[in-house]
ZASESE-859922 format. One record per residue (C-alpha): z, x negated, y; residue in three letters. Coordinates in steps of 0.001 Angstrom, whole numbers, plus 500000, padded with zeros to 6 digits. Example, Ala and Ser with C-alpha at 12.3 -4.5 7.8 and 13.67 -1.06 7.14 Angstrom:
ZASESE-859922
507800487700495500ALA507140486330498940SER
END
This chain:
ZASESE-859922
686456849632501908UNK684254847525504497UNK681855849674505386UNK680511851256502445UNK679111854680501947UNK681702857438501258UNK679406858252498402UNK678888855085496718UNK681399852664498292UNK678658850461498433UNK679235847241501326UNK677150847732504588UNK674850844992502873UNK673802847119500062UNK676162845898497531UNK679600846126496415UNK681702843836497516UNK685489844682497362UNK687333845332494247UNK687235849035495084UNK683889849370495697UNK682567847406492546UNK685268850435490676UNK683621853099492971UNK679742851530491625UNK680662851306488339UNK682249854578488088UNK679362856338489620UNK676785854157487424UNK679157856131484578UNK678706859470485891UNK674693858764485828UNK674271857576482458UNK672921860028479639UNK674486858587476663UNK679033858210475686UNK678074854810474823UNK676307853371477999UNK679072855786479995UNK681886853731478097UNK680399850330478990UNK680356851338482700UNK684367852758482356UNK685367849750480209UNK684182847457483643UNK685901849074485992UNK688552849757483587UNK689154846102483544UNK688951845353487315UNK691164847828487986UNK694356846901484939UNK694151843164485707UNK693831843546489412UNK697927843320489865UNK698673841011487625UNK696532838466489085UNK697649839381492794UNK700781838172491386UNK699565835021489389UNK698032833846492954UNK701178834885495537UNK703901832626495681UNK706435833097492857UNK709861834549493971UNK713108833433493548UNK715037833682490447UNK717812836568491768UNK715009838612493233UNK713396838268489544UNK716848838984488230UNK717511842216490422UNK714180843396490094UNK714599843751486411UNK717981845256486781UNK716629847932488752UNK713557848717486456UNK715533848937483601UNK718896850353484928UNK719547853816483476UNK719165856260486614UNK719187859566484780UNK722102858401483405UNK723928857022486857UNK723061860560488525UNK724653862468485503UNK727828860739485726UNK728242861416489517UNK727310857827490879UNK724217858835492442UNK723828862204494775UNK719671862346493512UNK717642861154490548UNK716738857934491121UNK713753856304489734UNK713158853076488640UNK709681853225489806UNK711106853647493903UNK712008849759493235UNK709737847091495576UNK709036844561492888UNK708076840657493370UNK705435841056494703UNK705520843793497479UNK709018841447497757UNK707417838689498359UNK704494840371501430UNK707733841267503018UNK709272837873502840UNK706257836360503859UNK706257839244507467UNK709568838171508449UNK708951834475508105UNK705536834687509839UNK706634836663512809UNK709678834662513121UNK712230837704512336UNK715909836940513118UNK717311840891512856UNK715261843272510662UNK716017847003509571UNK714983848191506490UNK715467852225506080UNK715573853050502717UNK717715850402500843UNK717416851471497194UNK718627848449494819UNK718048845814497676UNK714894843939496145UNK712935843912499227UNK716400843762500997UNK716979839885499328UNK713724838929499704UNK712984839391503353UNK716696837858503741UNK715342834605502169UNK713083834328504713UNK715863834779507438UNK717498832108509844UNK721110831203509019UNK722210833628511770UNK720032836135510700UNK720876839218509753UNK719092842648507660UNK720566846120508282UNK719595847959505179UNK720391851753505342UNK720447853830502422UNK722337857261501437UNK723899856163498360UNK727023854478498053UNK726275853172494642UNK722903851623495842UNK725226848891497825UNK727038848658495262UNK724582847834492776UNK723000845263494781UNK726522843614495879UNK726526841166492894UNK722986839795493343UNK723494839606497421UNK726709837518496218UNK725066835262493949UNK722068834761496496UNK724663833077498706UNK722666835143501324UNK725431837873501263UNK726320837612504976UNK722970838006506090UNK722512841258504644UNK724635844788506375UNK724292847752504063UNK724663850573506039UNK725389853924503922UNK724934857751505367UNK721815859422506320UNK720041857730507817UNK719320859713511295UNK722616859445511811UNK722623855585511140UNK719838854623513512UNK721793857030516411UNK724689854503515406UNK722815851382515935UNK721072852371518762UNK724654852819520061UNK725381849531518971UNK722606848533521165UNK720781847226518392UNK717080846362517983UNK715009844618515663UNK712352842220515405UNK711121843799511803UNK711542847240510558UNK710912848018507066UNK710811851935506355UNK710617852996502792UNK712576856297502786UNK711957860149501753UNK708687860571502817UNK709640864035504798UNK711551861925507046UNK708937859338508066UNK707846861258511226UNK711789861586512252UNK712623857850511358UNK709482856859512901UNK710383859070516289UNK713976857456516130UNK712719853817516494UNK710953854556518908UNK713145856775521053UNK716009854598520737UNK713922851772521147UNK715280849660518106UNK711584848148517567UNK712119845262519752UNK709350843881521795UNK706828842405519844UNK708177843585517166UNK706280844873513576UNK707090848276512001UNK706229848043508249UNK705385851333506549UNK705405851585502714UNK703471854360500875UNK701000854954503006UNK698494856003500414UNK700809857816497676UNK699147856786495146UNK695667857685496673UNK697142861436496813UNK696687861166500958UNK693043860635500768UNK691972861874497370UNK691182865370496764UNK692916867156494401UNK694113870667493882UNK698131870197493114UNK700226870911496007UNK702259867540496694UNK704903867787499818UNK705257864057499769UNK701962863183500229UNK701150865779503013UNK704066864304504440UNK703140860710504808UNK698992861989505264UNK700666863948508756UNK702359860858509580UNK699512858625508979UNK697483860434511269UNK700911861012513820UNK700543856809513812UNK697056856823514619UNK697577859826517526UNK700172857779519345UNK698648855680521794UNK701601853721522465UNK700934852047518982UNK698450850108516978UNK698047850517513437UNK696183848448510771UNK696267850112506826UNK696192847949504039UNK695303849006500373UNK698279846787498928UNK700005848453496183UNK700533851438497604UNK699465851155500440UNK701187848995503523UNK700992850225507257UNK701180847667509760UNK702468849177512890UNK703032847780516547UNK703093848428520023UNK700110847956522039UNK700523845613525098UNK700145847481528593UNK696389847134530188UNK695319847391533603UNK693566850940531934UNK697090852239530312UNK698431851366533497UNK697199853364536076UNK699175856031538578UNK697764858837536518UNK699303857416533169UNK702801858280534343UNK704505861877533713UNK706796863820535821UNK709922863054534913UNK711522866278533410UNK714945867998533992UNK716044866332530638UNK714766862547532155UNK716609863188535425UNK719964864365533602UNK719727861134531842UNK719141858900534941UNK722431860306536011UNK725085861155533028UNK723904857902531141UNK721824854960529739UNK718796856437529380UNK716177855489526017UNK712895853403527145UNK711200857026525939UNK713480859172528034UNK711758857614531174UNK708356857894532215UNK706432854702531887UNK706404852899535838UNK702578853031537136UNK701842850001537713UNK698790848250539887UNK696167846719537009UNK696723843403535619UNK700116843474537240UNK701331840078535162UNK704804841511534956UNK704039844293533098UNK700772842896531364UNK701706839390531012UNK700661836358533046UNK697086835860532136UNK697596838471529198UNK700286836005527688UNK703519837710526738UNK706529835784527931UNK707045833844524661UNK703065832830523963UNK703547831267527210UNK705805828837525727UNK703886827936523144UNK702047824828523299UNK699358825249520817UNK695811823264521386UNK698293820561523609UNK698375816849522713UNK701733815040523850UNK703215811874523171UNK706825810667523063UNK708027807704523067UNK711364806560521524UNK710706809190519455UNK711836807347516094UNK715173808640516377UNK717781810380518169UNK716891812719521174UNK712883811360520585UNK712714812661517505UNK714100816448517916UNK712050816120521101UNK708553815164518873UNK709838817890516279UNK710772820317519681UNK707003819920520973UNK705188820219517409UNK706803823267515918UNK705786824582519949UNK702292824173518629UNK701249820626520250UNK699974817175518233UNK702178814862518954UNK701314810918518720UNK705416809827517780UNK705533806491519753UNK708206803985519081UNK708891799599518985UNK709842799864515777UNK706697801527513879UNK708510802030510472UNK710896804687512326UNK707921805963514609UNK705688806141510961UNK708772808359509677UNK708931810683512138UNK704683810969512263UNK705512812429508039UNK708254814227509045UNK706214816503511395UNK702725816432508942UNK705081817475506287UNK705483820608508527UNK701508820832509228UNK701854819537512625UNK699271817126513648UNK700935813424514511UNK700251809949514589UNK702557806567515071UNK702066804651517673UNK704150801120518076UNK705064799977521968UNK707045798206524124UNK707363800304527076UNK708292797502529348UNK704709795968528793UNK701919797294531357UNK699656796440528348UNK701403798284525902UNK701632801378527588UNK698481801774528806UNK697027800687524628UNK699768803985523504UNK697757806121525960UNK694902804779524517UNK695821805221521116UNK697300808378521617UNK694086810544523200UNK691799808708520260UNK693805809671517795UNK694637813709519060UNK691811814173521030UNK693479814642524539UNK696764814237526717UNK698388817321527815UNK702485816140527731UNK704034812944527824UNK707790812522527398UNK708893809226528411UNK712688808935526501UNK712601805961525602UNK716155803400526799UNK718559801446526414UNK722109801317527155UNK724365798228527232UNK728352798677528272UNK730059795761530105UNK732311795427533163UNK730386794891536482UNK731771791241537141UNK730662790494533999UNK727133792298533459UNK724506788935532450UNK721711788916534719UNK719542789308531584UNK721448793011530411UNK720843794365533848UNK717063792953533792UNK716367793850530284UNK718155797731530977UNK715804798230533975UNK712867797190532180UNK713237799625529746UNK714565802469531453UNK713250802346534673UNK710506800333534994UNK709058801448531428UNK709174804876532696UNK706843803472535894UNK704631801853533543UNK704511804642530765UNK703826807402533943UNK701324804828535265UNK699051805088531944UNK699597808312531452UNK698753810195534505UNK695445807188534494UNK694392810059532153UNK696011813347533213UNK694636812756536989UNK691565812440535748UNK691653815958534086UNK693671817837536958UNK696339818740534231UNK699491817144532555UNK703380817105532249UNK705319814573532153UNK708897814941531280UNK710671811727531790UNK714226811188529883UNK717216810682533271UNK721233811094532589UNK724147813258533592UNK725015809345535094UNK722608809920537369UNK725262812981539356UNK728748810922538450UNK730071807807536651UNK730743808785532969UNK734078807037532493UNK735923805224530828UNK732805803301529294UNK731694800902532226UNK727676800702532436UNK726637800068536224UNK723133799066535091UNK722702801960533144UNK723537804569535129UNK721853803225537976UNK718471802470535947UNK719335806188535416UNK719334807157539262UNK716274805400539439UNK714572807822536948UNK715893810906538747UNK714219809069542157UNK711180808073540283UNK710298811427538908UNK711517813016542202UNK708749810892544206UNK706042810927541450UNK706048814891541987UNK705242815500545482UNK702212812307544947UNK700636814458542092UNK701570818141542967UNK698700819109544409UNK696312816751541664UNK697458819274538646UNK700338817002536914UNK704357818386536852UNK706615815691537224UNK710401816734536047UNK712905814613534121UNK715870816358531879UNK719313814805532064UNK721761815327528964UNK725368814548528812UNK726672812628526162UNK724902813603522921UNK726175813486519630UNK723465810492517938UNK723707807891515272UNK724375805689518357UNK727989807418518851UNK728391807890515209UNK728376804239514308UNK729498802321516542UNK733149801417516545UNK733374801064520374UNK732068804578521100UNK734109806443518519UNK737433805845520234UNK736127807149523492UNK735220810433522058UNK738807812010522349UNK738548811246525982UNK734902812792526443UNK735867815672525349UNK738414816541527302UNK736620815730530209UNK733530818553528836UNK734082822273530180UNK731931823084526975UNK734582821216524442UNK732254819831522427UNK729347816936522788UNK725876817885523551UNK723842818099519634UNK719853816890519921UNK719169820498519106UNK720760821382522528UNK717423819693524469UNK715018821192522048UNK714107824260524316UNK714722822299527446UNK711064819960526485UNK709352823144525472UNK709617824396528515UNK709367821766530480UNK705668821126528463UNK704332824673528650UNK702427826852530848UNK706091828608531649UNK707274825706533673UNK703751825069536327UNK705852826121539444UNK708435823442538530UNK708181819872539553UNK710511817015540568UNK713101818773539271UNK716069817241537474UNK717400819372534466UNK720833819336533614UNK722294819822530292UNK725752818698529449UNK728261821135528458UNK729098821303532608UNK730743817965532590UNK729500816934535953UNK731332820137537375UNK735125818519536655UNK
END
C-alpha cells in the first residue's frame, strides 16, 4: 500500500488508490453497514476486484511461449500424490508449488533486463520458471537449477528438449546446501539467483550466497513467497512454521546492511534483493572488524570467502571501492545521453560499429555515400529503440563533411563520438598503381579522415568534450602479403600519424583522439570477391589466432574507445587482429 492508514488502507491523499486499498475500503465500508443486503453489495465489489485481478495481470503481460504453456499444464495437472506413492518422489508434491506463466514470464523479463548470462535458481520443481528465464538467456548462457528430486529433472527433460534450449539449462540434484558448497567450489557465481525452496531453508540458502559469494557483483537475488499467502503479515491464530519462517527471513533481509531490499505484492509476493554499493559512510576505519582466529586460519590454509574477511577500510569516496564518480565499472561504459556519428556505417565494420555504440546507449546519426544502405542501417537500430538518423556524404568533400556534422547535431541534439571508418581499398602492383587509385585511396582514407576530424572537432572544441575514433589498419605495423596495396596501407600509416598528431593538439581542449586497427576481417568484401577468396588459405596461416577477425570482434573495442572508461587514452593506436603482426 502507498501510504495509506493501517486502518483503512486509505492513499496519503484521502482516497484509495491501489487495488488493495480500494479491497481494504470496501471491506471496511462492509463491516459498517447495518443491513446483509448493503453488506453484500460492498463484498460483491471487492469480491470482484480481487477474482479478476490475475487474470487480467495476465491478459496485459506478454504471452509466453508455447512449451512454457505446455509444461505449465503438465505440472498442474500431473498426479503428485500419485508419483510420491509409487516411490518417484521422496515428498508430496503439489501442483500448486508450480511458477505459472505469469510469475514465468516476471522472471524472464529480470534476466533479460539485467542482462543475465549465468543464473541459479534453488528450488527447481518441474522447471517452469527454469525454461522461461532460459528464453531470455544468451546463446552461451547457462541456468543451474537445483532441486532434491531426481524425478523433478526428469520430468522437465522432455520440455527442456523440445525448447531446443536444453543446453542452457544444468539441473543439479541433492540438497541443496550441499549443491551451492559444490558450486562455490566450482568457483561459480551468478548474475541472477532465483530461490524458491523449503521455506525453513531460506535463511541458510540466503547465508550460502552470500558466504560463498555466488551473487556476483551487481547481481539480483529474487525471493519468491515472501508474503505466504498474506500469512507473514496477517494475523491469525493457526501456528504456520512456513510462514514464521520466511516472516524471520524477511526481516533477516531487511537487518543486513550489506543488502537492499524492495517487496513487491506480485502473486505471492516477490523480494527483490541486492547488494548495496560501498559509500564514503559504510566505508570508514570503524566499519571494519577484527579479523577472528577463524579469518586468520583462512588467510593461511586457503582461499578465503569475500565474508570470511573483514571488509578493507577504505578513505571516503575512494573511486576504487565506490566507483569513479559513483559509476560502477560497467555504467562507465555505457554511453547513454551520447550522440555519435559513423560514417561508412552502411555496412561492414560501420555498421556493427553504429549497432556497437547504440545498444551502448548513444543516438547514432548512421552516415554513408550510398543513403539507401545508410537508411537501412538508421531502421535497423530504431527497430531496437535506439535513436538514429541517415545521413548521405562523401567524406572526401570539405563541404560534405562539415553538412554531416551539421546534419548530425540537428537531428540528435549534440556530438559526443565520431567514428570516422569510412575507406577504400584498391589492390594493384606498385609499378602499376594509376595515379588516379592512389589519389582517389588517399582521398578517402586519409584525407576524408582530415576533413571528417576537421568538422567534427569545429563542434566538439567548442564544447570541451568529444571522441573521435578514427578507423587505421594492422597495414599500418607490416605489409599484409601476398595482396599488393602500397596506397592503401600507406593511406593507412597516415591515419595512425594523423590521429597520433591530432591528440597531443586537442588533449588539453577536452577531445580523445585514438584510431583502432583490425586485421583482416571477415566482410561481404572478402566473401564475394573472387580475388580475395583464394588468398584466405594463406591469411590464415599467417594468423596466431587461426581464424579471421568477425565485425563482432571490434564491437567492444568502439565502446570503449567512446565512453567515459577510455578519458586517459589518446593517440593511441588499438590493435586487434588475431596477433598477426607478431609473426
Amino acid at each position: 500500500m502507498t501510504g495509506g492508514t493501517q486502518a483503512e488502507g486509505i492513499h496519503a491523499t484521502g482516497q484509495p488508490d491501489t487495488p488493495i486499498e480500494v479491497l481494504t475500503a470496501l471491506l471496511t465500508k462492509a463491516l459498517q453497514q447495518q443491513t446483509l443486503e448493503q453488506q453484500r453489495t460492498y463484498v460483491q465489489q471487492a469480491l470482484d476486484i480481487a477474482a479478476g485481478l490475475d487474470d487480467y495481470l495476465d491478459k496485459i503481460s506478454s504471452p509466453p511461449s508455447q512449451v512454457v504453456c505446455e509444461l505449465v499444464a503438465a505440472s498442474v495437472s500431473h498426479d503428485w500424490a500419485g508419483a510420491h506413492a509409487a516411490g518417484k518422489t521422496q515428498f508430496l508434491q503439489k501442483a500448486e508449488c508450480c511458477s505459472g506463466t505469469l510469475e514465468g514470464r516476471l522472471l524472464r523479463f529480470l534476466v533479460a533486463a539485467t542482462g543475465a548470462k549465468r543464473v541459479l535458481e534453488i528450488g527447481m520443481f518441474t522447471g517452469t520458471s527454469s525454461l522461461a528465464m532460459a528464453e531470455a538467456l544468451p546463446e552461451d548462457g547457462q541456468l543451474v537449477a537445483l532441486d532434491i528430486e531426481p524425478y523433478m529433472a526428469e520430468f522437465a527433460g522432455p520440455y527442456f528438449a523440445a525448447s531446443g534450449l536444453g543446453g542452457r539449462i544444468r539441473p543439479v540434484i541433492g540438497p541443496a546446501q550441499d549443491s551451492l558448497a559444490q558450486l562455490a567450489a566450482e568457483g561459480e557465481s551468478f548474475d541472477l539467483i532465483f530461490l524458491d525452496a523449503n521455506k525453513d531453508g531460506y535463511a541458510a540458502y540466503y547465508d550460502a550466497i552470500m558466504q560463498h559469494s555466488l551473487l556476483a557483483h551487481n547481481g539480483l537475488l529474487v525471493v519468491d513467497n515472501s508474503l505466504m499467502k498474506g500469512r507473514t503479515y496477517a494475523p491469525g491464530g493457526v501456528a504456520d512454521a512456513s510462514a514464521d519462517a520466511v516472516r524471520a527471513f524477511n526481516q533477516q533481509l531487511l537487518a543486513d546492511g550489506h543488502v537492499e531490499v524492495v517487496a513487491l505484492p506480485f502473486r505471492d509476493g516477490v523480494s527483490l534483493v541486492r547488494r548495496r554499493s560501498p559509500t564514503s559512510a559504510s566505508a570508514t576505519p570503524s566499519a571494519a572488524p577484527a579479523a577472528t582466529n577463524g579469518q586468520a586460519a583462512a588467510l593461511n590454509g586457503r582461499p578465503a570467502a569475500s565474508t570470511d574477511l573483514a571488509p578493507a577500510a577504505a578513505p571516503a569516496a575512494d573511486p576504487v571501492l565506490c566507483g569513479f564518480r559513483g559509476n560502477s565499472l560497467l555504467q562507465r561504459f555505457k554511453l547513454t545521453g551520447k550522440a555519435a556519428l559513423v560514417t561508412g556505417a552502411g555496412q561492414g565494420i560501420g555498421r556493427a560499429w553504429a549497432h556497437a555504440l547504440g545498444e551502448a546507449g548513444a543516438a547514432v546519426a548512421v552516415v554513408d555515400l550510398d543513403l539507401a544502405k545508410a537508411q537501412a542501417v538508421a531502421g535497423e537500430l530504431l527497430s531496437k529503440g535506439v535513436r538514429a538518423l541517415a545521413v548521405q556524404a562523401d567524406v572526401a568533400s570539405k563541404k560534405d563533411c562539415q553538412r554531416m556534422v551539421a546534419a548530425a547535431v540537428a537531428g540528435l541534439g549534440r556530438l559526443d563520438i565520431a567514428v570516422n571508418n569510412a575507406g577504400i581499398n584498391r589492390n594493384s602492383a606498385a609499378e602499376d598503381t594509376p595515379e588516379g587509385e592512389w589519389d582517389m585511396t588517399f582521398a578517402v582514407n586519409a584525407k576524408g579522415v582530415f576533413l571528417s576530424c576537421q568538422a567534427e572537432a569545429s563542434h566538439m572544441l567548442a564544447q570541451g568534450y568529444g571522441k573521435v575514433i578514427n578507423t587505421a589498419s594492422m597495414a599500418s605495423l607490416l605489409v599484409p602479403h601476398p595482396q599488393k596495396q602500397a596506397a592503401y596501407n600507406a593511406s593507412k600509416a597516415a591515419v595512425v600519424k594523423l590521429t597520433q598528431s591530432l591528440a597531443c593538439e586537442w588533449a588539453d581542449r577536452g577531445v580523445r583522439v585514438n584510431c583502432v586497427s583490425p586485421g583482416i576481417v571477415n566482410t561481404a568484401l572478402i566473401q564475394e570477391s573472387p580475388d580475395l577468396q583464394p588468398l584466405v588459405t594463406t591469411w590464415l596461416q599467417q594468423i596466431p589466432a587461426g581464424r579471421l577477425a568477425e565485425v563482432t570482434d571490434l564491437q567492444a573495442a568502439v565502446v570503449y574507445l567512446a565512453s567515459e572508461a577510455s578519458d586517459y587514452m589518446t593517440g593511441h593506436n588499438l590493435v586487434i587482429e588475431g596477433g598477426q603482426s607478431l609473426w
